[in-house]
C-alpha positions, 0 to 999 in steps of 0.5 A, spaced: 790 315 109 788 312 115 791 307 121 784 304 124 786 299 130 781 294 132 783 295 139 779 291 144 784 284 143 790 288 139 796 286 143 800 292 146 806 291 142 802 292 136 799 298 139 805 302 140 809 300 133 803 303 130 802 309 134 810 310 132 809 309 125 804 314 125 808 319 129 814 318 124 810 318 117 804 324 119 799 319 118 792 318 123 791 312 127 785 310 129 784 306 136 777 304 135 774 298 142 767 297 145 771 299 152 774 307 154 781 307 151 786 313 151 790 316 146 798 316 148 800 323 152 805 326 146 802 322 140 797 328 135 797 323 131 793 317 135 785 318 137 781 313 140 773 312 139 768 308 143 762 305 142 757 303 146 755 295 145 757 289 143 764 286 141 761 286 133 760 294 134 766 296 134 768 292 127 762 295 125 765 301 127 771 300 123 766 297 117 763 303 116 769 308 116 775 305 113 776 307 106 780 304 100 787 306 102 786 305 108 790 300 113 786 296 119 790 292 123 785 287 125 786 279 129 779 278 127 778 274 119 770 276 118 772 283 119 777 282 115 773 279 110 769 285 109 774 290 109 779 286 103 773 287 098 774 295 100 780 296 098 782 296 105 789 293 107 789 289 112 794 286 117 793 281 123 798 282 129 802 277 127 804 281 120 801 277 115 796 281 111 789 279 108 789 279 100 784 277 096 787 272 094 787 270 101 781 272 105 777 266 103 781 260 104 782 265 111 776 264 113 774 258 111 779 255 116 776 259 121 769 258 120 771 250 120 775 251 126 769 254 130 765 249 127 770 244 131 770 247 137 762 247 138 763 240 137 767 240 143 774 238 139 779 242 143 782 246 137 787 249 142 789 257 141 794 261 138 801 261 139 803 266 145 805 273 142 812 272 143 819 277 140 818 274 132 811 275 131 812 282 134 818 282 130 814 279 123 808 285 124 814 290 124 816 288 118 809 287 115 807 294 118 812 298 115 813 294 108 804 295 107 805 303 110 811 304 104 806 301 099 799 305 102 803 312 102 807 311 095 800 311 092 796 316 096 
């Protein structure tokens, strides 16, 4: 099992919740970014791949390594989209975790947005990353982490 990070827009307080769970349980994760990241001094557990491109290489990146079991963390719904089908555990900074059942509604909720806002409506962001989502995605974090290691 595996920690994969789509690191490029993965908030910091996320990074290091998962470079401790990975230090503490013994499991590999994965910073993966179209941009030089370094693994954290100290963390045998935590490494770093670039790749050199655009900003869907690095989902690509993780499309391709990532396997059944595994787990990605992940803001972006169309990587999601392609990972869940695979086996793949996925959970957004935000804890909520992408399910079968799930995605698809996900990601038509996305794509409508999307649709909007090249329209020129003004759909707004996201709400800041704040202590309760912080707290949200350790909670989500350590119960898909307990879920994924009790089945390897």
């Amino acid at each position: 099992m595996k920690i994969w990070i789509d690191a490029d827009a993965s908030p910091r307080d996320v990074k290091e919740l998962v470079f401790r769970a990975a230090k503490r349980l013994g499991v590999p994760a994965i910073l993966v970014a179209n941009q030089h990241l370094h693994a954290p001094p100290g963390n045998p557990m935590v490494s770093a791949v670039w790749v050199n491109g655009g900003p869907d290489v690095a989902d690509q990146h993780i499309v391709d390594h990532a396997e059944a079991g595994d787990l990605v963390v992940t803001q972006d719904i169309p990587l999601a989209a392609l990972l869940v089908p695979k086996g793949v555990a996925v959970l957004d900074p935000r804890g909520e975790e992408h399910t079968e059942e799930t995605i698809g509604e996900r990601l038509s909720i996305r794509d409508f947005m999307e649709q909007a806002r090249t329209v020129g409506m003004v759909t707004g962001g996201p709400p800041p990353y704040d202590a309760r989502a912080k707290q949200a995605f350790a909670g989500a974090l350590d119960r898909a982490l307990t879920r994924l290691l009790r089945v390897a």
